[in-house]
C-alpha positions in Angstrom: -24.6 -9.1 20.0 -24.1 -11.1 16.1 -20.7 -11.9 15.6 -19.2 -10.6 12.9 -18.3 -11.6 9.3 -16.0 -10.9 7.2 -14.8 -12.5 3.9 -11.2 -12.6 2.4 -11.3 -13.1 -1.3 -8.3 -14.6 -2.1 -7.5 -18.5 -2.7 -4.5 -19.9 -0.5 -4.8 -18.5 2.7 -5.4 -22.2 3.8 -1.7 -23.1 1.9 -0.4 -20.0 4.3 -1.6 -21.6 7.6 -0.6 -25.3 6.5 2.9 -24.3 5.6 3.2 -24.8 1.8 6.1 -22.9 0.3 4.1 -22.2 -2.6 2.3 -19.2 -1.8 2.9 -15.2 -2.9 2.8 -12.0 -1.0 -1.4 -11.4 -0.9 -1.7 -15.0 0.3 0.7 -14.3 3.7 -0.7 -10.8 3.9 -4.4 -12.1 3.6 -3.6 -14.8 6.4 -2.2 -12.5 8.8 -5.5 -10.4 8.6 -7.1 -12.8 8.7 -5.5 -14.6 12.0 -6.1 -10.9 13.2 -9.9 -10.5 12.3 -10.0 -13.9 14.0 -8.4 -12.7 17.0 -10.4 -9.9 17.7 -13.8 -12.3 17.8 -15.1 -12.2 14.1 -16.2 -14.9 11.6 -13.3 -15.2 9.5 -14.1 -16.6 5.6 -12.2 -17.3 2.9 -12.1 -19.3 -0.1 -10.3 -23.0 -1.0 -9.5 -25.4 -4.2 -9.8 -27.9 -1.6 -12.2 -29.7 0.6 -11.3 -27.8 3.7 -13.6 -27.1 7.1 -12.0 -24.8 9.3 -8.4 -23.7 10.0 -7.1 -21.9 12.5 -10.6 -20.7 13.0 -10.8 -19.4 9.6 -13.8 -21.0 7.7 -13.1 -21.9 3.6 -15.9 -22.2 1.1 -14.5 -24.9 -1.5 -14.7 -23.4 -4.9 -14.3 -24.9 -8.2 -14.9 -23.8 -11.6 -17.6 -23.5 -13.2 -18.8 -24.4 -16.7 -18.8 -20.9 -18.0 -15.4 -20.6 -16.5 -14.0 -23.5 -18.2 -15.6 -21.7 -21.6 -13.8 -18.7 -21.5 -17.0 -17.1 -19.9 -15.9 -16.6 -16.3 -17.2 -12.4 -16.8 -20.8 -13.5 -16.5 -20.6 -16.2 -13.7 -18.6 -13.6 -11.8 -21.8 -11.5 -10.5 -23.5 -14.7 -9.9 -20.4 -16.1 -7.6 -20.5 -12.9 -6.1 -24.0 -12.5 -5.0 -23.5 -16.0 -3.5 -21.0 -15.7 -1.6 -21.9 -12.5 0.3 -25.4 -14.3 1.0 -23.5 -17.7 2.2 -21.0 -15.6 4.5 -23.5 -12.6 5.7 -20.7 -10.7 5.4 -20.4 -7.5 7.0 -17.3 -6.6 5.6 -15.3 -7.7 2.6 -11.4 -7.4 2.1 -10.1 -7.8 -1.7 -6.4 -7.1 -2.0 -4.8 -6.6 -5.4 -5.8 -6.1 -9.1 -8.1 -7.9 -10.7 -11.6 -8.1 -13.1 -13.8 -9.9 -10.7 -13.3 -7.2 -8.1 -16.0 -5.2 -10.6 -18.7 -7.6 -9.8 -17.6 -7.8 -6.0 -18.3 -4.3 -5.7 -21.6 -4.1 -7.1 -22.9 -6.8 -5.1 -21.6 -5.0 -1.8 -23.2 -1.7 -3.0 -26.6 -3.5 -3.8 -26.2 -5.7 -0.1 -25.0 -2.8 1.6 -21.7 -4.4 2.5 -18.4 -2.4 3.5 -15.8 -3.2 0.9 -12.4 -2.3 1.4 -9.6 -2.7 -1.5 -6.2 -3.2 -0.7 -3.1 -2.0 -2.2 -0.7 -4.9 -3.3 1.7 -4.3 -6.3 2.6 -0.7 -7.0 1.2 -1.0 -10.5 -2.5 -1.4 -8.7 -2.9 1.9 -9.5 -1.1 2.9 -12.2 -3.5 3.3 -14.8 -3.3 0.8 -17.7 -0.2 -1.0 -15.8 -2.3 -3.1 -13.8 -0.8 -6.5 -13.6 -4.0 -7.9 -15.3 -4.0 -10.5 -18.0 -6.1 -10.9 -20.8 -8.7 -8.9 -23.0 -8.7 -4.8 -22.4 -11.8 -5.2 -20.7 -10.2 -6.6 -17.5 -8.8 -3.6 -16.8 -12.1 -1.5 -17.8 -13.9 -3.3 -15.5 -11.3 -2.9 -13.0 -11.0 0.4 -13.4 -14.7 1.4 -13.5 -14.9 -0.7 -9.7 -12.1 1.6 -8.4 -14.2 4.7 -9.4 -17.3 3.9 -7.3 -15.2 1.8 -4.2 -15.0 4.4 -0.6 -12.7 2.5 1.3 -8.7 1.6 0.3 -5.7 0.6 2.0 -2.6 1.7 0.3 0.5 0.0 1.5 2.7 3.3 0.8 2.7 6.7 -0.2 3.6 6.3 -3.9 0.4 4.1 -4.1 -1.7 6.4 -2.4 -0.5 9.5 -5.0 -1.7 7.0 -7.4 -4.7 5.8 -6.4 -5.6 10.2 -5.9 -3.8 10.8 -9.5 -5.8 8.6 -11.9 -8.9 8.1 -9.4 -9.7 10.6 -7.2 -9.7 9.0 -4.2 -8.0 9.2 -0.7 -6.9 6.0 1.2 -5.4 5.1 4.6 -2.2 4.0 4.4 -1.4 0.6 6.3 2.1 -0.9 5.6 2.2 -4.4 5.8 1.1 -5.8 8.9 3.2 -9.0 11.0 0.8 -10.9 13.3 3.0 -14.1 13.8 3.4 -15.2 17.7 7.1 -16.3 17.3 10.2 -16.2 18.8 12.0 -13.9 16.9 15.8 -14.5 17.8 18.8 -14.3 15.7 20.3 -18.2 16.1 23.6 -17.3 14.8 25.0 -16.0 11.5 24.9 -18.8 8.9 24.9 -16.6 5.8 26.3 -12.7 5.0 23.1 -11.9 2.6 20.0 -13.8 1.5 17.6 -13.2 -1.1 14.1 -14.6 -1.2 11.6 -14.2 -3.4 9.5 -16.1 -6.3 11.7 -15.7 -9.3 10.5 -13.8 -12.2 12.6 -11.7 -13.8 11.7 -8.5 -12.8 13.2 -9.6 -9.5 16.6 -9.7 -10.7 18.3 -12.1 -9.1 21.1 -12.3 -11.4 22.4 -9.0 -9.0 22.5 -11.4 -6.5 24.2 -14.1 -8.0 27.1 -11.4 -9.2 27.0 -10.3 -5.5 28.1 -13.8 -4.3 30.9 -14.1 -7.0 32.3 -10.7 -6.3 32.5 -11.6 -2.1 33.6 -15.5 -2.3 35.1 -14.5 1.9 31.2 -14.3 2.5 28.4 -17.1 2.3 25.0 -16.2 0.8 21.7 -17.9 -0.1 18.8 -17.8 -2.5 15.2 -19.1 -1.5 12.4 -18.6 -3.3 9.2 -20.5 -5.8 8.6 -20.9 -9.5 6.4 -18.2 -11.1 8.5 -18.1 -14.4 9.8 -21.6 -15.3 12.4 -20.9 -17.4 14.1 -18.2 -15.4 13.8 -20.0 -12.1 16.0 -23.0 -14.3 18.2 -20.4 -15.5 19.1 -18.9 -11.8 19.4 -21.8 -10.3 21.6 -23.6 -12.7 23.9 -20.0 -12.8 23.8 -20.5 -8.7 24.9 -24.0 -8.3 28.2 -22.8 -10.2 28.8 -20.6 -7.6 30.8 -22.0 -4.6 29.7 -19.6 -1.9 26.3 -19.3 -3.1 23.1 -22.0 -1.6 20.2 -22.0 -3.7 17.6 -23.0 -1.3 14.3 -22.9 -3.9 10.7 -22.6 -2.2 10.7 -22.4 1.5 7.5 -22.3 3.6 6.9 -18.9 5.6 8.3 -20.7 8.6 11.2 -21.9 6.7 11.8 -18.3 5.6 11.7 -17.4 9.4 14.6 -19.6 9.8 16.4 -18.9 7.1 16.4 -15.2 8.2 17.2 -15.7 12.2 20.6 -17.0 10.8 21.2 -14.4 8.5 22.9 -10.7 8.5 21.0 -8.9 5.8 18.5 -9.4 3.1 18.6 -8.3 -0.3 16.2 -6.8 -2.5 16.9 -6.4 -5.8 13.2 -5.7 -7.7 12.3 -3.7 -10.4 9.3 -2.2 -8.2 7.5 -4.1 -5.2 4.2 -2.7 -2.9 5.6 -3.5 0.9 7.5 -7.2 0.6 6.6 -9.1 3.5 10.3 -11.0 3.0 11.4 -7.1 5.1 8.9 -7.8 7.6 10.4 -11.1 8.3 13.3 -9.7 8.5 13.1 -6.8 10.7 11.4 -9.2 13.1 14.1 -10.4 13.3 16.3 -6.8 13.2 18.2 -8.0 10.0 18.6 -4.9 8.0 17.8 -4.5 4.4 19.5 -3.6 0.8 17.0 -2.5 -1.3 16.2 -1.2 -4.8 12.8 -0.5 -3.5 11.8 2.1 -0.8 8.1 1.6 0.4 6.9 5.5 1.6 10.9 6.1 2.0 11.1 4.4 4.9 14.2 2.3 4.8 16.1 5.7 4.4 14.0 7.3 6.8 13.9 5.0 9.7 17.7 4.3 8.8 16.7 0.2 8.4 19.5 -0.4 5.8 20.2 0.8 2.4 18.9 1.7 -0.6 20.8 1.2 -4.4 19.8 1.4 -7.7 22.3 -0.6 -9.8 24.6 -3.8 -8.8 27.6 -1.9 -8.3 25.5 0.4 -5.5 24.8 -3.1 -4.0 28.4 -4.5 -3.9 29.3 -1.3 -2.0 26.2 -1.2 0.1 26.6 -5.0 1.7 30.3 -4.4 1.9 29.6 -0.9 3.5 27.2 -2.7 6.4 29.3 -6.2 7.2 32.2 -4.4 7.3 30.6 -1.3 9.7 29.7 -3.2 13.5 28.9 -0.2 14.5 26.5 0.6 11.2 25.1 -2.6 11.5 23.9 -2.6 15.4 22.4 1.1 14.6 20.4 -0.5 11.8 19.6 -2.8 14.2 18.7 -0.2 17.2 17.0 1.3 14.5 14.6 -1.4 13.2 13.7 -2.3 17.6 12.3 1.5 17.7 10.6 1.1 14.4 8.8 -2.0 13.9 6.3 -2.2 16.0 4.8 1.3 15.5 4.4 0.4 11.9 3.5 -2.9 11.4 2.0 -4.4 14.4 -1.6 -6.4 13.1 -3.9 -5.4 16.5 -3.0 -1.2 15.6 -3.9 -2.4 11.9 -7.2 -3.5 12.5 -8.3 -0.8 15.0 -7.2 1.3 12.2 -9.5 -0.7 9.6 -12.2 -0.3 12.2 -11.6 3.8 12.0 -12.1 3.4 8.2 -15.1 1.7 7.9 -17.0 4.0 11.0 -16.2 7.2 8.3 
C-alpha cells in the first residue's frame, strides 16, 4: 500500500525538534502532530527558512521569498506556492493551524487536487469574526473568511471556539484539546520555585500580575521564562523583575528547558487576556503541577478540578496563597490532573480521532 502524505504548513517546526527557545504555541503544537503522523507510518512535510533534509523523520521543503513577495505582492504568488507544494508533497492530507490570508489559496488548491484539508483552531479570536489576529489590508481577513465558508473539516481546541466557528460560519468541528506526544520522564525533581509564568511577552499576557504576585509573597520564590514578541515590553518586564528579590527572570527557554523548569515547580500561572489551549498547561500537568488561570479552555480547569481560575490580581494572590498553603488541595489537584490527562490530550487518541474526521 502508498505511504501516506501529509503536509504541515507552518515554518519552525524544525526550530521545535532542534530545541530553539524561539518558537510559539502552533510551532510545538504542529511538531507534536507531526512526530505523531510520523509515528503512525506517514510521510511527514513541512516547511523551512533553512537548508534542512530531514528531521526526526519529518521532511522540510526550504522556502524563501519570492520576488512578488518582497514587492508587497505575496496575494498572487500565494496560489502559485500553493499548487506547488501539494504537487511536490502528493499530499493526501493537509493540516493548517491558525489564522491567516494564504489559507484562501490553500484551500482552493485542495478543493481543485481533491486533497483533505483540515483547519485548526489556535487563538480564540480564529473565529471571531473581524478579530482575527491578521495584519495588514481588510482583504486578509476577506480572503480568510471566504476559505472558512467552503473548508469541511476543523479542529477546535475548545468549546468557546467551536460556538464560534457555528456562530459566524456555520460549521461544526471536532473538538481536540491540545495534544502532548513527548516520550519523557515526567517527574517532579523537587520544588525550586512556588509559581512560574512562561510565556512570550506581549502585553496582553500580563505579566505585570505576576511580577506584583512575587512582591506581595517575598516567603516564596517564583520565576518568569518566556521570548520577545513585543520588544519594548519584554525590556520593561524584565527590568521591573530584576528589582524584585524573590523573583528569577529566566527569558526564552527551549521546550525542554520549559520541561525542567516546570518538574521543579509547584504551580503555573496564567495570567492572559484570552489564550486557545496553552501548551505551557500541558507541560505542566505532565508533570501534575496545577494551574492559576485567567483562562478556562471548554471549562475544564474548573471542571476537572486542575487548579484555579481568577479574573483580576487580587483573585490571584488569594488563589496561589489558597493552594501552597492547602497540602491537602494541592495533592487533590494533583490526583486530579493523573485521572485527567491522558483521556484528553494523549497524541495516538488524537490522531485516530483525525482519522474519524476525514472518513466523514
Amino acid at each position: 500500500m502508498e505511504q501516506k502524505s501529509i503536509l504541515l504548513y507552518c515554518f519552525g517546526i524544525d526550530d521545535v525538534l532542534q530545541g530553539s527557545p524561539n518558537v510559539a504555541g502552533i510551532q510545538v503544537q504542529m511538531s507534536f502532530w507531526a512526530r505523531t503522523f510520523v509515528k503512525q507510518g506517514w510521510r511527514v512535510y513541512s516547511f523551512s527558512n533553512k537548508q534542512y533534509g530531514i528531521i526526526e523523520g519529518v521532511e522540510f521543503i526550504h522556502k524563501t521569498g519570492s520576488w512578488l513577495g518582497r514587492h508587497g505582492l505575496s496575494i498572487i504568488q500565494e496560489p502559485f506556492d500553493a499548487i506547488k507544494n501539494i504537487k511536490q508533497t502528493k499530499a493526501n492530507l493537509v493540516f493548517v493551524r491558525g489564522a491567516r490570508r494564504d489559507l484562501f489559496a490553500i484551500e482552493r488548491t485542495c478543493k481543485l487536487s481533491k486533497v483533505k484539508l483540515i483547519f485548526l483552531g489556535a487563538s480564540d479570536r480564529d473565529f471571531e469574526q473581524g478579530n482575527e489576529l491578521i495584519l495588514g489590508a481588510g482583504i486578509n481577513k476577506k480572503l480568510y473568511h471566504k476559505a472558512l465558508h467552503s473548508i469541511n473539516h476543523f479542529i477546535t481546541q475548545n468549546q468557546y471556539q467551536s460556538d464560534n466557528l457555528n456562530k459566524y460560519y456555520g460549521k461544526q468541528s471536532m473538538i481536540i484539546p491540545n495534544i502532548w506526544a513527548i516520550d519523557d520522564n515526567t517527574q517532579q525533581k523537587g520544588q525550586k520555585y512556588a509559581a512560574v509564568w512562561v510565556a512570550n511577552l506581549r502585553r496582553l499576557k500580563r505579566a505585570e500580575w505576576f511580577i506584583n504576585l512575587a512582591k506581595k509573597l517575598p516567603q516564596f520564590r517564583f520565576a518568569i521564562a518566556g521570548g520577545v514578541n513585543e520588544q519594548d515590553y519584554y525590556d520593561a518586564m524584565r527590568e521591573e523583575a530584576e528589582k524584585v528579590d524573590n523573583l528569577d527572570f529566566l527569558g526564552p527557554l527551549p521546550l525542554v528547558g520549559v520541561n525542567e523548569l516546570l518538574s521543579t515547580s509547584k504551580l503555573l500561572v496564567c495570567t492572559s487576556e484570552f489564550e486557545g489551549f496553552p501548551n505551557t498547561f500541558l507541560q505542566a500537568w505532565a508533570y501534575n503541577v496545577p494551574v492559576v488561570s485567567t483562562v478556562n479552555p471548554s471549562g475544564y480547569i474548573t471542571e476537572f478540578g486542575l487548579g484555579k481560575i481568577i479574573e483580576d490580581e487580587q483573585q490571584l494572590l488569594f488563589a496561589v496563597r489558597e493552594i501552597l498553603d492547602s497540602d491537602e488541595l494541592y495533592d487533590q489537584c494533583q490526583q486530579n490532573i493523573k485521572n485527567y490527562f491522558t483521556e484528553h490530550h494523549d497524541a495516538d487518541r488524537a490522531y485516530q480521532k483525525v482519522m474519524k474526521l476525514i472518513a466523514e
